[in-house]
Backbone as XML, in Angstrom:
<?xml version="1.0"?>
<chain id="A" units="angstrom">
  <residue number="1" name="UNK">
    <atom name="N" x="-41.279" y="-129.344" z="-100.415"/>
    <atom name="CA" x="-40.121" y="-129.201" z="-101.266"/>
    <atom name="C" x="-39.205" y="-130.404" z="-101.040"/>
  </residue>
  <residue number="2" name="UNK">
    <atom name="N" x="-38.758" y="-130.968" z="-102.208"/>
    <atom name="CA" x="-37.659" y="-132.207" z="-101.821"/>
    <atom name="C" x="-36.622" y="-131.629" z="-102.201"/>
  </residue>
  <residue number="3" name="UNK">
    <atom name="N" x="-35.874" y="-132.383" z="-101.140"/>
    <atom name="CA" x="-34.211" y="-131.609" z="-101.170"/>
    <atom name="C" x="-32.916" y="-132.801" z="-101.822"/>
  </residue>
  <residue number="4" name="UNK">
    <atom name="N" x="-32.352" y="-132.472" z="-102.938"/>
    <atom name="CA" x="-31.530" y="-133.062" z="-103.537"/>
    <atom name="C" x="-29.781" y="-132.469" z="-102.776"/>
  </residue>
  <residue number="5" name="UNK">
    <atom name="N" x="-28.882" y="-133.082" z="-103.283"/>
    <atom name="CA" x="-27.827" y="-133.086" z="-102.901"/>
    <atom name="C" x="-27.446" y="-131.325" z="-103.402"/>
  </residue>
  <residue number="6" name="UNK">
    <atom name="N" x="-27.799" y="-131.121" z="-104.607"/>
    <atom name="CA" x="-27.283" y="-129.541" z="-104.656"/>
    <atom name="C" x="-28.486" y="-128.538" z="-104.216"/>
  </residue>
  <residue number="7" name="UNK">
    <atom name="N" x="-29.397" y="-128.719" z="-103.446"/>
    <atom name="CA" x="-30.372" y="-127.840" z="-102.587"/>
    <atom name="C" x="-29.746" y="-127.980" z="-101.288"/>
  </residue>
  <residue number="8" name="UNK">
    <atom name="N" x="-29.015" y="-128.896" z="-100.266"/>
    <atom name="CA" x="-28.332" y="-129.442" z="-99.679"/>
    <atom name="C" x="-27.220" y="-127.969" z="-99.770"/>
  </residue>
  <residue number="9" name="UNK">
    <atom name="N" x="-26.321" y="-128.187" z="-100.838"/>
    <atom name="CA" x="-25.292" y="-127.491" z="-100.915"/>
    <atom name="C" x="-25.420" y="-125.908" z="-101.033"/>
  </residue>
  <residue number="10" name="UNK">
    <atom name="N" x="-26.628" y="-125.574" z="-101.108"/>
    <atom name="CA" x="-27.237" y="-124.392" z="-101.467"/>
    <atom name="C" x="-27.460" y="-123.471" z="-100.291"/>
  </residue>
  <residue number="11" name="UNK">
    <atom name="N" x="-27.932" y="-124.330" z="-99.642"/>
    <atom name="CA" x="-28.392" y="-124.043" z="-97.980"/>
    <atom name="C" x="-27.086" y="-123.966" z="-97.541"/>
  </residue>
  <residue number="12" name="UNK">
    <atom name="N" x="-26.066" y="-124.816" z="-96.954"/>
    <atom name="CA" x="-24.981" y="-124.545" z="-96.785"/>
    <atom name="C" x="-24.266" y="-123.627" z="-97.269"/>
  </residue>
  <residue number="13" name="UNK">
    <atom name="N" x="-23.940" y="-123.142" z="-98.328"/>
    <atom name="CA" x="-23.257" y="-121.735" z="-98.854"/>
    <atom name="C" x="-23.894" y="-120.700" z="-97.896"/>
  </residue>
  <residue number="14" name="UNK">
    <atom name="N" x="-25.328" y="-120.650" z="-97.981"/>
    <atom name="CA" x="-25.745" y="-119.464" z="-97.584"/>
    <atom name="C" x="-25.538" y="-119.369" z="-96.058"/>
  </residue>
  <residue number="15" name="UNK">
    <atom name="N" x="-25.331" y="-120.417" z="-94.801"/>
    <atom name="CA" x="-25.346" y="-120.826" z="-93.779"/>
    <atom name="C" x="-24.278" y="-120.148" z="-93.503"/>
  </residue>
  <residue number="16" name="UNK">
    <atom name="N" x="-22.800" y="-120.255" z="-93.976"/>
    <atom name="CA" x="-21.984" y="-119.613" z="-94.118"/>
    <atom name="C" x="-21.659" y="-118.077" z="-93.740"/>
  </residue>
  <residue number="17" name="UNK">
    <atom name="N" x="-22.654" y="-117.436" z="-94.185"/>
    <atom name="CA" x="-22.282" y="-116.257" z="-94.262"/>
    <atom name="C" x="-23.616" y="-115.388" z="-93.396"/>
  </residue>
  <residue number="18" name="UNK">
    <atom name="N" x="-23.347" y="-115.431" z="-92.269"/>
    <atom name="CA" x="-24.726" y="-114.306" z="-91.596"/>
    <atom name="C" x="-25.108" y="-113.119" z="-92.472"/>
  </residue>
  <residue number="19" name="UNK">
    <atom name="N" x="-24.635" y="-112.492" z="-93.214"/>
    <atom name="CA" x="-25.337" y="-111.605" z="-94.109"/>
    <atom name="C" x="-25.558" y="-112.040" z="-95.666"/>
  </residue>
  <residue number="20" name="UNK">
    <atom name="N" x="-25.753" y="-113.647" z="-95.458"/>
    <atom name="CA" x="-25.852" y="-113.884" z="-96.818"/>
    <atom name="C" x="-24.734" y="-113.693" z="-97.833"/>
  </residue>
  <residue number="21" name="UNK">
    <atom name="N" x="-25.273" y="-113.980" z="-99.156"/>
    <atom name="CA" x="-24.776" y="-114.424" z="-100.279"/>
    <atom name="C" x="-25.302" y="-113.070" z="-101.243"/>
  </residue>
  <residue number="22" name="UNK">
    <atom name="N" x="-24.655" y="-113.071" z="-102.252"/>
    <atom name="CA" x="-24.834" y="-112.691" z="-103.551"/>
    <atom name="C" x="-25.695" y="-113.329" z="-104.585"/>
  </residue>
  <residue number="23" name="UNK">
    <atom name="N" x="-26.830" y="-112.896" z="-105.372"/>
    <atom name="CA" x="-27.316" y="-113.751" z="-106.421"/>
    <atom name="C" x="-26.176" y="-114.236" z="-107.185"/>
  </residue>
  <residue number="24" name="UNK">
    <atom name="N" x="-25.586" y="-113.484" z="-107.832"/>
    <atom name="CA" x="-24.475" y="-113.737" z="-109.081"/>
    <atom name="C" x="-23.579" y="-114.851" z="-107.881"/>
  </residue>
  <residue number="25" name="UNK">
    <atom name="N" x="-23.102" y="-114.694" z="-106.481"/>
    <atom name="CA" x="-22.310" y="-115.505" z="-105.888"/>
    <atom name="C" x="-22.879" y="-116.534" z="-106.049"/>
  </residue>
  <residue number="26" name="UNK">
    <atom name="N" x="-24.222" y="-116.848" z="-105.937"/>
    <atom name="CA" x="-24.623" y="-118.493" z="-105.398"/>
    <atom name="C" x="-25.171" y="-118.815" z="-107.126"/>
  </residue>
  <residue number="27" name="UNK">
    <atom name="N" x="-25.189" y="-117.944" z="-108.256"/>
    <atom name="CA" x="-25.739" y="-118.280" z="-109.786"/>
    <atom name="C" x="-24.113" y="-119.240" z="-110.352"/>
  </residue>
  <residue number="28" name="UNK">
    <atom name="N" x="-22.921" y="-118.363" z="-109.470"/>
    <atom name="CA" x="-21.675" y="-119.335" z="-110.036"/>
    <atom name="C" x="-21.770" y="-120.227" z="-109.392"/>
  </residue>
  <residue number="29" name="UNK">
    <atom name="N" x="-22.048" y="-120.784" z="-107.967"/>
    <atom name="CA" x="-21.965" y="-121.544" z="-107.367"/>
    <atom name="C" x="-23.053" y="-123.255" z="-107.720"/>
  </residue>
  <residue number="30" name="UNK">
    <atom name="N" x="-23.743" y="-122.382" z="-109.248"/>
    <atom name="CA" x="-24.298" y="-124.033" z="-109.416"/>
    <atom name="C" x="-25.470" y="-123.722" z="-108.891"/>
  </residue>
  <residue number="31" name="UNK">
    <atom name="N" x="-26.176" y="-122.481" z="-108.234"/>
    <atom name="CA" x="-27.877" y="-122.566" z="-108.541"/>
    <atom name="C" x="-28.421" y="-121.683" z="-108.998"/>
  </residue>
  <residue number="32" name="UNK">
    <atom name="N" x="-29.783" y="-122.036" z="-109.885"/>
    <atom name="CA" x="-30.457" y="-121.887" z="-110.586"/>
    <atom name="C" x="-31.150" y="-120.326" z="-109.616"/>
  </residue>
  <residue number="33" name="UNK">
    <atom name="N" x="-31.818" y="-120.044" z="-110.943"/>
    <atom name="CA" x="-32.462" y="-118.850" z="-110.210"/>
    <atom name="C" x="-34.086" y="-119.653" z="-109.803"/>
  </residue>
  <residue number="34" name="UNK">
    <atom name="N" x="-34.841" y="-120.033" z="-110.221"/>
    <atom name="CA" x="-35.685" y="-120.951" z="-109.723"/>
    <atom name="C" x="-35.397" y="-121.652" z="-108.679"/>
  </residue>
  <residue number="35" name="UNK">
    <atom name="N" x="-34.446" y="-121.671" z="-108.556"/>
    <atom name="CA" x="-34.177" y="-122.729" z="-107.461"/>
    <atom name="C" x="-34.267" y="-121.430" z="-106.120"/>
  </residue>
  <residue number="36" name="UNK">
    <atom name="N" x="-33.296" y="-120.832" z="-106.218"/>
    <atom name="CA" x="-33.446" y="-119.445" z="-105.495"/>
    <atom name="C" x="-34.865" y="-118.885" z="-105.105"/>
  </residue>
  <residue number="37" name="UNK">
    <atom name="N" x="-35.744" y="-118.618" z="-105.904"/>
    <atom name="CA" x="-36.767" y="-118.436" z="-106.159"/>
    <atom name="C" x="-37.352" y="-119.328" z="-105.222"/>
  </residue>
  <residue number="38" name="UNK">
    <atom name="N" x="-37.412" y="-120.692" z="-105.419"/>
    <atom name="CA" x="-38.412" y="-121.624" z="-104.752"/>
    <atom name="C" x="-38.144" y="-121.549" z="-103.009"/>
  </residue>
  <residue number="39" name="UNK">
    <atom name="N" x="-36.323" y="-121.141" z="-102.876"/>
    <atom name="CA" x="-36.271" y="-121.437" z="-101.703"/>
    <atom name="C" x="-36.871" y="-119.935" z="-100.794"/>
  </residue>
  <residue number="40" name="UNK">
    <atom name="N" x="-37.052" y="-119.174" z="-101.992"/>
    <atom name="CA" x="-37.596" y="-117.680" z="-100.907"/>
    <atom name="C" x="-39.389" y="-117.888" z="-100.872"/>
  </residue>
  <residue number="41" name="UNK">
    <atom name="N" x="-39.696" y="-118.414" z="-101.723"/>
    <atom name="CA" x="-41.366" y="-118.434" z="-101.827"/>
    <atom name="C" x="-41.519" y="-119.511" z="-100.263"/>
  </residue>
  <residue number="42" name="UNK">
    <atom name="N" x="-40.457" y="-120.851" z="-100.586"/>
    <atom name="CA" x="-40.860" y="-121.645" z="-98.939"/>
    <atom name="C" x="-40.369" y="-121.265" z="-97.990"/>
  </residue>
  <residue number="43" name="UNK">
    <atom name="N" x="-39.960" y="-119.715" z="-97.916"/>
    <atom name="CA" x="-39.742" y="-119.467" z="-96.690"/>
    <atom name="C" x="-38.247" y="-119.744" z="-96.096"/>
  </residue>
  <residue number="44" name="UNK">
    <atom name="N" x="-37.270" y="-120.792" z="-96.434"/>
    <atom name="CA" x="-36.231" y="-120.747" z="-96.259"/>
    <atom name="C" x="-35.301" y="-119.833" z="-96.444"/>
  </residue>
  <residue number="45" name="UNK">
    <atom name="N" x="-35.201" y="-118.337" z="-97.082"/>
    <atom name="CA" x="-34.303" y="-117.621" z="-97.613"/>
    <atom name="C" x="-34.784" y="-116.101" z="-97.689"/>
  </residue>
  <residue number="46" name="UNK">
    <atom name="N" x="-34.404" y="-115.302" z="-97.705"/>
    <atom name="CA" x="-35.186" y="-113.630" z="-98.261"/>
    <atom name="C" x="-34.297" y="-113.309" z="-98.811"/>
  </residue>
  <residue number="47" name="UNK">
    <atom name="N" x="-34.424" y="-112.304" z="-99.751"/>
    <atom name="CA" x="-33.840" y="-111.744" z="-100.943"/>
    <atom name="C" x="-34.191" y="-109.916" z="-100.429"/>
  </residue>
  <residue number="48" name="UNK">
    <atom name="N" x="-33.190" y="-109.291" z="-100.359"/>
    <atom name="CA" x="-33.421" y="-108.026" z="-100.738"/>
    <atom name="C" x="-32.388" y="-107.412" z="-101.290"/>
  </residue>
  <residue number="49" name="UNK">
    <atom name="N" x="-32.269" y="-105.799" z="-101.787"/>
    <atom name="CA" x="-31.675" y="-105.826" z="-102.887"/>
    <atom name="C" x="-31.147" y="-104.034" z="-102.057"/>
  </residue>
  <residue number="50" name="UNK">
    <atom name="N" x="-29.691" y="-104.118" z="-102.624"/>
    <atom name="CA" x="-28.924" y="-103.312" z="-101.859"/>
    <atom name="C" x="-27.840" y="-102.666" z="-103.037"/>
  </residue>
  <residue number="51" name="UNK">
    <atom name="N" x="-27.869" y="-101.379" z="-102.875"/>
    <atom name="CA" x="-26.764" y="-100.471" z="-103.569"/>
    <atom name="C" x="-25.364" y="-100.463" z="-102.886"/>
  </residue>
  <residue number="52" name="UNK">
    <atom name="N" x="-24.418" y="-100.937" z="-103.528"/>
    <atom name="CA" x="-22.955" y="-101.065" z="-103.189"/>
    <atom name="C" x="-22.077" y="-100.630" z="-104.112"/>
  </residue>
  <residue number="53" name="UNK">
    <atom name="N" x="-20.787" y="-100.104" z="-103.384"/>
    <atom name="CA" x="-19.407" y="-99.786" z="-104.042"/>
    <atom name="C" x="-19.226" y="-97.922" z="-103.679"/>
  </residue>
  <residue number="54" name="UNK">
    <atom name="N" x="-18.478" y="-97.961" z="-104.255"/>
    <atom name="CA" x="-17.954" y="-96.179" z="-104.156"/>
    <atom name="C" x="-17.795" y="-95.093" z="-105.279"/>
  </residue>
  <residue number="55" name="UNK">
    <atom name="N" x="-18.640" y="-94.033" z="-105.098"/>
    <atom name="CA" x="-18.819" y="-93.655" z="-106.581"/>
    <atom name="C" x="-19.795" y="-93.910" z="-107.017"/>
  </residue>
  <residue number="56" name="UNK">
    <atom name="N" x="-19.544" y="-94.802" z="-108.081"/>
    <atom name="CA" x="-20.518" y="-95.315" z="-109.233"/>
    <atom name="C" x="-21.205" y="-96.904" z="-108.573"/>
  </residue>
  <residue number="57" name="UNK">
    <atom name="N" x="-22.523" y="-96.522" z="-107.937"/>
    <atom name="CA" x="-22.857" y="-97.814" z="-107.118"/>
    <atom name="C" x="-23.768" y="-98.578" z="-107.923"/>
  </residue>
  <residue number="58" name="UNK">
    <atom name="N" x="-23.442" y="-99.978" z="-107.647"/>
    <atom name="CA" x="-24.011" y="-101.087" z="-108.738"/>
    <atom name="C" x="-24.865" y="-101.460" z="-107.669"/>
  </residue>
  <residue number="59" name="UNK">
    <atom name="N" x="-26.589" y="-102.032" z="-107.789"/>
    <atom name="CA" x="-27.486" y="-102.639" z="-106.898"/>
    <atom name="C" x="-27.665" y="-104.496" z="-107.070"/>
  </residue>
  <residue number="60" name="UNK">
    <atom name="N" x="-26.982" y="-104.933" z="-105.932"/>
    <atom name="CA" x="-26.848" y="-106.597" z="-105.898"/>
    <atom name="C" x="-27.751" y="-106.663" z="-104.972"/>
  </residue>
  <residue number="61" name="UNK">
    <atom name="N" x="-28.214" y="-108.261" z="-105.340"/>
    <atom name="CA" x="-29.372" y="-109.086" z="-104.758"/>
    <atom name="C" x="-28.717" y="-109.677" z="-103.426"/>
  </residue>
  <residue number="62" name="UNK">
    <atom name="N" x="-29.395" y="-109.630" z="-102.181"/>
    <atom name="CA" x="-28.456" y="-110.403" z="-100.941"/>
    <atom name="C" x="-29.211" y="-111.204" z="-101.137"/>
  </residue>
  <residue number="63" name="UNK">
    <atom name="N" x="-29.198" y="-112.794" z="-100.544"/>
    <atom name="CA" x="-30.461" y="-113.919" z="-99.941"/>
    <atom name="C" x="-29.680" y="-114.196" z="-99.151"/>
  </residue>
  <residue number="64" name="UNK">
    <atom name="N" x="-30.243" y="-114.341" z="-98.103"/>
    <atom name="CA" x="-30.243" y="-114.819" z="-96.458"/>
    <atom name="C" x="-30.995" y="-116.186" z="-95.980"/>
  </residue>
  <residue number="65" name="UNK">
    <atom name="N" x="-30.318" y="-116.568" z="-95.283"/>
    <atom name="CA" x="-30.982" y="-118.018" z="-95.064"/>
    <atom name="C" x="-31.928" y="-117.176" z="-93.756"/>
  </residue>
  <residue number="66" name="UNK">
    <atom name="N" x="-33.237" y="-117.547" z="-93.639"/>
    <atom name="CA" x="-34.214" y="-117.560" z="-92.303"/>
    <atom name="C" x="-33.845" y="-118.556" z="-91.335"/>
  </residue>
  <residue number="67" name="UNK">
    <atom name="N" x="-34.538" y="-118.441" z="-90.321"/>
    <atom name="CA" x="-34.560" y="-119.128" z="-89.105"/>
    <atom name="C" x="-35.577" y="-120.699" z="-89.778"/>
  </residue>
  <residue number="68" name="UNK">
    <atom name="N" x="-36.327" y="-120.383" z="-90.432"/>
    <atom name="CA" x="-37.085" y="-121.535" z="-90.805"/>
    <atom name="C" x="-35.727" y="-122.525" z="-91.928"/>
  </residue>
  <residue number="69" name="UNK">
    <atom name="N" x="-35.107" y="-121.926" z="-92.967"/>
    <atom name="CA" x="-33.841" y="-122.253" z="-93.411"/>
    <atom name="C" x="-32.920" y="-122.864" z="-92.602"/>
  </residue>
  <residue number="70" name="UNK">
    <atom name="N" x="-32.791" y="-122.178" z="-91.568"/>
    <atom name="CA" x="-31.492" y="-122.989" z="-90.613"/>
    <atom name="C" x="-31.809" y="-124.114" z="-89.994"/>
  </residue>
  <residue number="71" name="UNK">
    <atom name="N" x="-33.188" y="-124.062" z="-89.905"/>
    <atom name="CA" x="-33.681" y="-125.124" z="-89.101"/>
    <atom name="C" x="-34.125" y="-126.506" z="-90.200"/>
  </residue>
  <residue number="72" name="UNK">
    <atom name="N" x="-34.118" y="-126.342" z="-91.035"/>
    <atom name="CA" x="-34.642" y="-127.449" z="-92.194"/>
    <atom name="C" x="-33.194" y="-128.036" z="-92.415"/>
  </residue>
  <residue number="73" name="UNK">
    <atom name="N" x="-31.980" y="-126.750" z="-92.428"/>
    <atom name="CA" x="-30.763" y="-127.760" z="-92.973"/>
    <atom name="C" x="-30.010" y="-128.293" z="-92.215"/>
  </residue>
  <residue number="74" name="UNK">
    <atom name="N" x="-30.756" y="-128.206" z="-90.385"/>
    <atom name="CA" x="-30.156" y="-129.011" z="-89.322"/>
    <atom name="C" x="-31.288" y="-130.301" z="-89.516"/>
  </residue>
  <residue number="75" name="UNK">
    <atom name="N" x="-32.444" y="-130.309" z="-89.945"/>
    <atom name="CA" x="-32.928" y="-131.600" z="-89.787"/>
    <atom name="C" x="-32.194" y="-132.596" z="-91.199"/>
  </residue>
  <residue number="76" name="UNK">
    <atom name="N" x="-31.764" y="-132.050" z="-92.028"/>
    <atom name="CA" x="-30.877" y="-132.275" z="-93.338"/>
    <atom name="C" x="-30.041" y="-133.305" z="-93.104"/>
  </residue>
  <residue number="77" name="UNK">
    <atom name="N" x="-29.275" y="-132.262" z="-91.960"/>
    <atom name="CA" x="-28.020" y="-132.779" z="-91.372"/>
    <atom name="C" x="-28.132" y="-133.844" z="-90.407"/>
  </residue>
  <residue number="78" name="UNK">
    <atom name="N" x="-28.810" y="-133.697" z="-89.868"/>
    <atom name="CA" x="-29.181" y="-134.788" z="-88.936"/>
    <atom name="C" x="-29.839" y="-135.951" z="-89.348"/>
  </residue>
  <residue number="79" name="UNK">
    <atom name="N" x="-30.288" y="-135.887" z="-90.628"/>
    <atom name="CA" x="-31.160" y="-137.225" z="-91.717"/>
    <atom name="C" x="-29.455" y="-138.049" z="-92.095"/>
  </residue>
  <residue number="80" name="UNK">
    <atom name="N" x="-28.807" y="-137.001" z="-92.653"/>
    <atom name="CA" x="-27.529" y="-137.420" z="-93.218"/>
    <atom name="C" x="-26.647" y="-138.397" z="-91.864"/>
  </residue>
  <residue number="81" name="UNK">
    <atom name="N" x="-26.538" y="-137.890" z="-90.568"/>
    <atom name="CA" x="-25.556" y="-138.278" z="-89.655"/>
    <atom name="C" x="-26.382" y="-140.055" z="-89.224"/>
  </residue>
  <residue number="82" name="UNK">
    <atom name="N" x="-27.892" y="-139.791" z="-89.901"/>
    <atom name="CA" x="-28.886" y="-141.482" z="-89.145"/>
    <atom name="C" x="-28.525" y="-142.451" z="-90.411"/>
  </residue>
  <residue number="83" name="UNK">
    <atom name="N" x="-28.192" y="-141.927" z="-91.255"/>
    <atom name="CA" x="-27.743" y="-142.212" z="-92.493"/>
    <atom name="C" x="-26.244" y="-142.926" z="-92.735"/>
  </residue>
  <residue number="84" name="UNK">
    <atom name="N" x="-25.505" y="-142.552" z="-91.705"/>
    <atom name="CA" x="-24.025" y="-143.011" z="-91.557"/>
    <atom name="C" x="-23.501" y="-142.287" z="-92.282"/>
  </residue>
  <residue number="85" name="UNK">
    <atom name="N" x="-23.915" y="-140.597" z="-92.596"/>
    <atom name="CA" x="-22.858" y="-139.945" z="-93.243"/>
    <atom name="C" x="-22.358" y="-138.843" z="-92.475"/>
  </residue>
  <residue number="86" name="UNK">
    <atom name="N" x="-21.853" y="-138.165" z="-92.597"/>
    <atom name="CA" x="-20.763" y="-137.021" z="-91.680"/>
    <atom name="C" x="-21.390" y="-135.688" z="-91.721"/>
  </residue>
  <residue number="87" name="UNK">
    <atom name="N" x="-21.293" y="-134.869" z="-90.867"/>
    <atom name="CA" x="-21.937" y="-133.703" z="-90.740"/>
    <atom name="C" x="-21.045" y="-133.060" z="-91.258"/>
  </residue>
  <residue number="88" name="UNK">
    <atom name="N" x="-19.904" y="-132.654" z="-90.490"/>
    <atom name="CA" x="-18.740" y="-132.248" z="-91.070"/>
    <atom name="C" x="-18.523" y="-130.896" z="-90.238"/>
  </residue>
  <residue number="89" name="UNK">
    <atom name="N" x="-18.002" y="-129.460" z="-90.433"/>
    <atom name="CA" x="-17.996" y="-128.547" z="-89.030"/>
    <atom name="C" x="-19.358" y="-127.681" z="-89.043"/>
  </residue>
  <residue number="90" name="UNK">
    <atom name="N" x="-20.210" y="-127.681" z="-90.662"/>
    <atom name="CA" x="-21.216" y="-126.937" z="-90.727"/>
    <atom name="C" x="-22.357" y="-127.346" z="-89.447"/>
  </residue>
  <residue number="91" name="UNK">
    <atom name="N" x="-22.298" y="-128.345" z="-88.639"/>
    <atom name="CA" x="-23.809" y="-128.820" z="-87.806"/>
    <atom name="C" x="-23.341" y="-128.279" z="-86.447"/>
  </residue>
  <residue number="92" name="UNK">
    <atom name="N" x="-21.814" y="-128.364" z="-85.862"/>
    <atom name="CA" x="-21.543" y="-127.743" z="-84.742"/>
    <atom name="C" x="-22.148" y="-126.176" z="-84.881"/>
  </residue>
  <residue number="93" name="UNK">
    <atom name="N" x="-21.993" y="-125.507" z="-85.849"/>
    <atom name="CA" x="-22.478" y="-123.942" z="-86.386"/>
    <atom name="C" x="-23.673" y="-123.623" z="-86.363"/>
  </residue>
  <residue number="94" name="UNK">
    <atom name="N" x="-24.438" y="-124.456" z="-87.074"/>
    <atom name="CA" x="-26.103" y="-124.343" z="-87.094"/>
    <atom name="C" x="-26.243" y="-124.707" z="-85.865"/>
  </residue>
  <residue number="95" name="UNK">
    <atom name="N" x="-26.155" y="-125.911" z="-84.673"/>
    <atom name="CA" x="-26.790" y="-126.189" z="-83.836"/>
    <atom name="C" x="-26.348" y="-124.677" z="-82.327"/>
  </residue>
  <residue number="96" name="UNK">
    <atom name="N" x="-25.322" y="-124.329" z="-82.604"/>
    <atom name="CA" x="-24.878" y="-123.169" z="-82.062"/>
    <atom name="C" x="-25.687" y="-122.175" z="-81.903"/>
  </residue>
  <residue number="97" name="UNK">
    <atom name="N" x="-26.312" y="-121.922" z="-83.132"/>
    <atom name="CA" x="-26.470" y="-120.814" z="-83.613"/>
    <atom name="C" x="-25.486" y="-119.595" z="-83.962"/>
  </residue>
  <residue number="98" name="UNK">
    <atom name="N" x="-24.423" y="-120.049" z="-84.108"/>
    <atom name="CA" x="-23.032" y="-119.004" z="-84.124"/>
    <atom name="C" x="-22.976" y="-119.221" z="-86.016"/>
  </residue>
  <residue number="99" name="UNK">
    <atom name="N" x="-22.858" y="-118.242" z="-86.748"/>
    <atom name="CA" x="-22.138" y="-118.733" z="-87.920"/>
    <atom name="C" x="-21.099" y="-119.308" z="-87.853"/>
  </residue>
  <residue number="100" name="UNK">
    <atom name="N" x="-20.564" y="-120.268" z="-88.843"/>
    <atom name="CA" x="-19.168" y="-121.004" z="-88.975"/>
    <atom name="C" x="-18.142" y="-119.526" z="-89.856"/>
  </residue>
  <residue number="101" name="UNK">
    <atom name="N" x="-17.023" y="-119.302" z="-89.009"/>
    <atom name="CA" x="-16.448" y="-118.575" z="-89.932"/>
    <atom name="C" x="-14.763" y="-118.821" z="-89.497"/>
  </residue>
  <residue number="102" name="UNK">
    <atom name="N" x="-13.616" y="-118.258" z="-90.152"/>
    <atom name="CA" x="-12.439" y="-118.346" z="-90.316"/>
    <atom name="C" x="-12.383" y="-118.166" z="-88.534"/>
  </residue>
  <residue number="103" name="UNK">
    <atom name="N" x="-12.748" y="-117.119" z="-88.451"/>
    <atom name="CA" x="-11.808" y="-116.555" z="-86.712"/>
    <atom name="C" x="-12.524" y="-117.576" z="-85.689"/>
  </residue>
  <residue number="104" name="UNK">
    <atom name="N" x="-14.112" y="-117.925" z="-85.654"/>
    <atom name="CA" x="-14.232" y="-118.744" z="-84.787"/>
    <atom name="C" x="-14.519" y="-120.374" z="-84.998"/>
  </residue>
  <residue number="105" name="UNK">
    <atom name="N" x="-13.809" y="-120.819" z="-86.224"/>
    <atom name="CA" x="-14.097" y="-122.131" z="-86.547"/>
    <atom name="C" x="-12.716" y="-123.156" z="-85.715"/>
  </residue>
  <residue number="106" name="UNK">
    <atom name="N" x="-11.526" y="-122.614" z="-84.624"/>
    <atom name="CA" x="-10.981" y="-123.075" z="-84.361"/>
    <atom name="C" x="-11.917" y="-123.181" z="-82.549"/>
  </residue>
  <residue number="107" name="UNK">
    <atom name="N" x="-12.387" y="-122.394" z="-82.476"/>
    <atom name="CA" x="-12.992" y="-121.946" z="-81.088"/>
    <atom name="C" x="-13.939" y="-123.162" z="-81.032"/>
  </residue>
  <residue number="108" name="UNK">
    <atom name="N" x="-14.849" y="-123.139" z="-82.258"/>
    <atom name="CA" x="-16.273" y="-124.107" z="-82.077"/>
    <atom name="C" x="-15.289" y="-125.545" z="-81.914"/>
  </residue>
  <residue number="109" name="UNK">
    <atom name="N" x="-14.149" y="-125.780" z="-82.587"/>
    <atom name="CA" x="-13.800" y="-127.355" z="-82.417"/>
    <atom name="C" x="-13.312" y="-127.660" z="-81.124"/>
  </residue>
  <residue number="110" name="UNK">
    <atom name="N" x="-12.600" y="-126.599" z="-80.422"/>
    <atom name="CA" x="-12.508" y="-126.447" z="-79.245"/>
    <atom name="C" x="-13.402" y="-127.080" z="-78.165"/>
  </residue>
  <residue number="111" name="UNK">
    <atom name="N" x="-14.399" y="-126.159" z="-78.267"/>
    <atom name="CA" x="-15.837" y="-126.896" z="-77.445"/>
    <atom name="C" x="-16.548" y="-128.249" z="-77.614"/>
  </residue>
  <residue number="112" name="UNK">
    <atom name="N" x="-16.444" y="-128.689" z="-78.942"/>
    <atom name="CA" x="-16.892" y="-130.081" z="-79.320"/>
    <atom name="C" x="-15.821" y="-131.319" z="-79.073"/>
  </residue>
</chain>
């Protein structure tokens, strides 16, 4: 699979969030459902599908980045940093293994 700048950004959204993303979240976010698609067939992502809300429950698609996922968008990141470009706080997170999130994104800069 070759990875363009918005497959790049794709992986990152989902990196984000340890329980994943939303289809409809990452369909506004600028990807394709094929694209989605391609990244669960290579193994980077799983998709399963979950009943939510109260009452009257609507069934949304999660995708999750895999361990094979996290690990492709640290070699990403690390192509980008030999490259002379910036990781930015997402590579302290992946190389952690901690998700990047609001409460501990002051903690991880801490340590670095």
């Amino acid at each position: 699979m070759t990875f363009y700048g918005e497959h790049f950004r794709a992986l990152d959204l989902l990196a984000r969030r340890p329980k994943g993303r939303t289809e409809t979240f990452m369909l506004i976010h600028g990807c394709t459902r094929q694209y989605l698609d391609g990244l669960i067939l290579a193994g980077l992502a799983t998709a399963t599908k979950q009943r939510v809300g109260r009452g009257r429950q609507i069934e949304v698609t999660r995708i999750k980045l895999t361990e094979g996922g996290r690990a492709t968008l640290c070699e990403l990141l690390r192509q980008r940093v030999r490259e002379g470009g910036k990781p930015g706080r997402l590579i302290r997170s992946l190389t952690a293994r901690e998700p990047l999130t609001e409460r501990n994104d002051s903690a991880q800069l801490r340590k670095s």
